[in-house]
C-alpha positions as CSV (number, residue, x, y, z in Angstrom):
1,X,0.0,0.0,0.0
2,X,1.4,3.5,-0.6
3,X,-0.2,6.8,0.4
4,X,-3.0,8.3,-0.6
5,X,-0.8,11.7,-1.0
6,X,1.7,10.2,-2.7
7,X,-1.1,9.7,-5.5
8,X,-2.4,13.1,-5.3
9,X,0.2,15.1,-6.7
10,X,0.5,13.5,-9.9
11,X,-2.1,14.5,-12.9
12,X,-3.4,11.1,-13.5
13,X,-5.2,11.3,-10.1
14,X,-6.2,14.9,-9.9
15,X,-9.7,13.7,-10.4
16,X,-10.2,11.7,-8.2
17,X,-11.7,11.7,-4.2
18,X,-10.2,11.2,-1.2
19,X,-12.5,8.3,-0.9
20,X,-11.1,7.1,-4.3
21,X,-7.4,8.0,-4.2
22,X,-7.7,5.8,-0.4
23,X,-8.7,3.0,-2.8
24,X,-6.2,3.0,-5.0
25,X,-3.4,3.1,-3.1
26,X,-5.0,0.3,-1.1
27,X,-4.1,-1.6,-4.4
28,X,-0.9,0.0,-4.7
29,X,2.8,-0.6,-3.7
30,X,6.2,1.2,-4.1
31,X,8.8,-0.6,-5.8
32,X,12.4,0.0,-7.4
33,X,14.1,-1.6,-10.3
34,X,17.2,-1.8,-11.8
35,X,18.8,-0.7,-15.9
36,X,17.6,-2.8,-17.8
37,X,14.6,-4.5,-16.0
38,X,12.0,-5.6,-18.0
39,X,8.7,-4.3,-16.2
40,X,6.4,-4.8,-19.1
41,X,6.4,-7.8,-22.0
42,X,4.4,-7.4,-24.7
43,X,1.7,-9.6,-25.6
44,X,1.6,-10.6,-22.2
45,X,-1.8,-10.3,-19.5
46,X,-1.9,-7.0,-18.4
47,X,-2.2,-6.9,-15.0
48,X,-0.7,-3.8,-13.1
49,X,-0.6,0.0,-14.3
50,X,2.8,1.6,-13.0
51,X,3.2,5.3,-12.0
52,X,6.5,6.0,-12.5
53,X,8.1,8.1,-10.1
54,X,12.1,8.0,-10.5
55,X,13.9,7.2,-13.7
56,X,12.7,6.9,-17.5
57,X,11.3,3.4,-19.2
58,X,11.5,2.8,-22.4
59,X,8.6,1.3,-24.4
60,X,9.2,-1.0,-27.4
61,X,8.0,-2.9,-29.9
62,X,8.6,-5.9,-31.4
63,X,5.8,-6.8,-33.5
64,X,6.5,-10.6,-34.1
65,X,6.2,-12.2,-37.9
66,X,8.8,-12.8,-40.6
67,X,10.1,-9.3,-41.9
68,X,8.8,-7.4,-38.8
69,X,10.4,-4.8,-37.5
70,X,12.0,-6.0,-33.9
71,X,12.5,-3.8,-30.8
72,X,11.5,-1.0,-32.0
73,X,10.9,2.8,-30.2
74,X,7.9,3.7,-29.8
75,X,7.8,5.4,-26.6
76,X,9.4,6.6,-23.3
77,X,8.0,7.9,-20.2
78,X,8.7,10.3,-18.2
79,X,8.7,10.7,-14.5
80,X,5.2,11.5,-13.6
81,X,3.8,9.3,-16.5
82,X,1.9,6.0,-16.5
83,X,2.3,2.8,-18.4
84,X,0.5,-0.1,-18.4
85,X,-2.8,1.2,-19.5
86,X,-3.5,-1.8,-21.7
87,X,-4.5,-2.8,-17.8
88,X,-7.5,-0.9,-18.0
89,X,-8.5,-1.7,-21.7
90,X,-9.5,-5.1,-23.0
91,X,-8.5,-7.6,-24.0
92,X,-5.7,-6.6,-21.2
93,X,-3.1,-7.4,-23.2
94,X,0.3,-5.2,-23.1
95,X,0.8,-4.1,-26.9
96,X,4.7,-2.7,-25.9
97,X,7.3,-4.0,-23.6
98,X,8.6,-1.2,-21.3
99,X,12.3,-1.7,-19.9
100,X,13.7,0.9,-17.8
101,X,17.0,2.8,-19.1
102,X,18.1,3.8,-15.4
103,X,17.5,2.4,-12.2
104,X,13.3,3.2,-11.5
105,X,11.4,3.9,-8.8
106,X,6.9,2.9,-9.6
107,X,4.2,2.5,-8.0
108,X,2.5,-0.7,-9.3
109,X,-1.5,-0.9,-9.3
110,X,-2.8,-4.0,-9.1
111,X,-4.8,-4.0,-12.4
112,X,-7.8,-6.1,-11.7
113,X,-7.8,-5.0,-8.5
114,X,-9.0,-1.3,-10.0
115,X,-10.9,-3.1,-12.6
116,X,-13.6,-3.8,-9.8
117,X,-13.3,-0.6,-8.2
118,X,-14.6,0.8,-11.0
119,X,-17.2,-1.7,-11.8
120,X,-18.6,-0.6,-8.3
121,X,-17.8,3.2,-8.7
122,X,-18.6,4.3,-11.9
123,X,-17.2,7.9,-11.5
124,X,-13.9,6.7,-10.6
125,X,-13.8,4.6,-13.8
126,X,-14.8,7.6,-16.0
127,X,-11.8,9.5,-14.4
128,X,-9.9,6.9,-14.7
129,X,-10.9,6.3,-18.6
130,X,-10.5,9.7,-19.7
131,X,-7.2,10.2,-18.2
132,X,-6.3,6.8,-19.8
133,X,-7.9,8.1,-23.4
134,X,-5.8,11.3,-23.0
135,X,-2.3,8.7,-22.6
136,X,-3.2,6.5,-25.3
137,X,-4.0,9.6,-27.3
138,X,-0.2,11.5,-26.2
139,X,1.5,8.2,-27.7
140,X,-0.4,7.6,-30.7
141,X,0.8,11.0,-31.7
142,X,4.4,10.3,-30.5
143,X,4.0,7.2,-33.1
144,X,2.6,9.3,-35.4
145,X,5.8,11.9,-35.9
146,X,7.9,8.7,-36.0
147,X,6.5,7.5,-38.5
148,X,6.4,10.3,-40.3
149,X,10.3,11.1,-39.7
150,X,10.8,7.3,-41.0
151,X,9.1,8.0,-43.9
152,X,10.6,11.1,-44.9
């Protein structure tokens, strides 16, 4: 479990309750990693959504298939950001692997775990939903210039 303040003073969470943010972090707990740890495989269950606090993680693609192109860029985060949000989506699959370039500090959130929370609490889930929309949205964009710079 982590604070409820801890939570707070990141953007992700700004909607949310005292009532809710107590919730979360009763699903949550503060861990560190070394380089190089692999926090995130793609194609894998999706079961956590990380915070991260300390360090920056890299997210990559791999893609699979004969002529594919293999771990490629296609993200980093930032102190501050989340990953894992393929937690909250279905099918709860992780479309990226995320390793961390540094030594990181997260908060892991048990996935599921928040997954009936906001089954029960339906205003949590749309907070949760929209700040989730505007992530997915940030990195589709991200992909979007790369592309366009591998293109060019």
């Amino acid at each position: 479990m982590v604070s409820s303040e801890l939570l707070r003073r990141y953007p992700f969470f700004a909607l949310l309750t005292d009532e809710q943010l107590r919730a979360m972090a009763l699903v949550s707990e503060e861990k560190t990693y070394p380089k190089e740890t692999l926090l995130l495989k793609e194609n894998t269950a999706a079961n956590k959504l990380i915070l991260l606090l300390e360090g920056d993680v890299d997210l990559i693609y791999s893609g699979g298939g004969e002529g594919a192109i293999s771990n490629a860029l296609v993200g980093s985060i930032a102190p501050g950001e989340m990953l894992g949000v393929s937690s909250l989506i279905e099918p709860y699959t992780y479309i990226s692997s995320a390793r961390a370039t540094v030594p990181v500090k997260v908060v892991e959130i048990d996935g599921p775990a928040v997954r009936a929370l906001m089954q029960v609490d339906k205003l949590l889930g749309y907070a949760l939903m929209r700040n989730v929309s505007a992530a997915v949205l940030e990195r589709l964009k991200y992909t979007q210039v790369e592309l366009a710079a591998a293109r060019a």
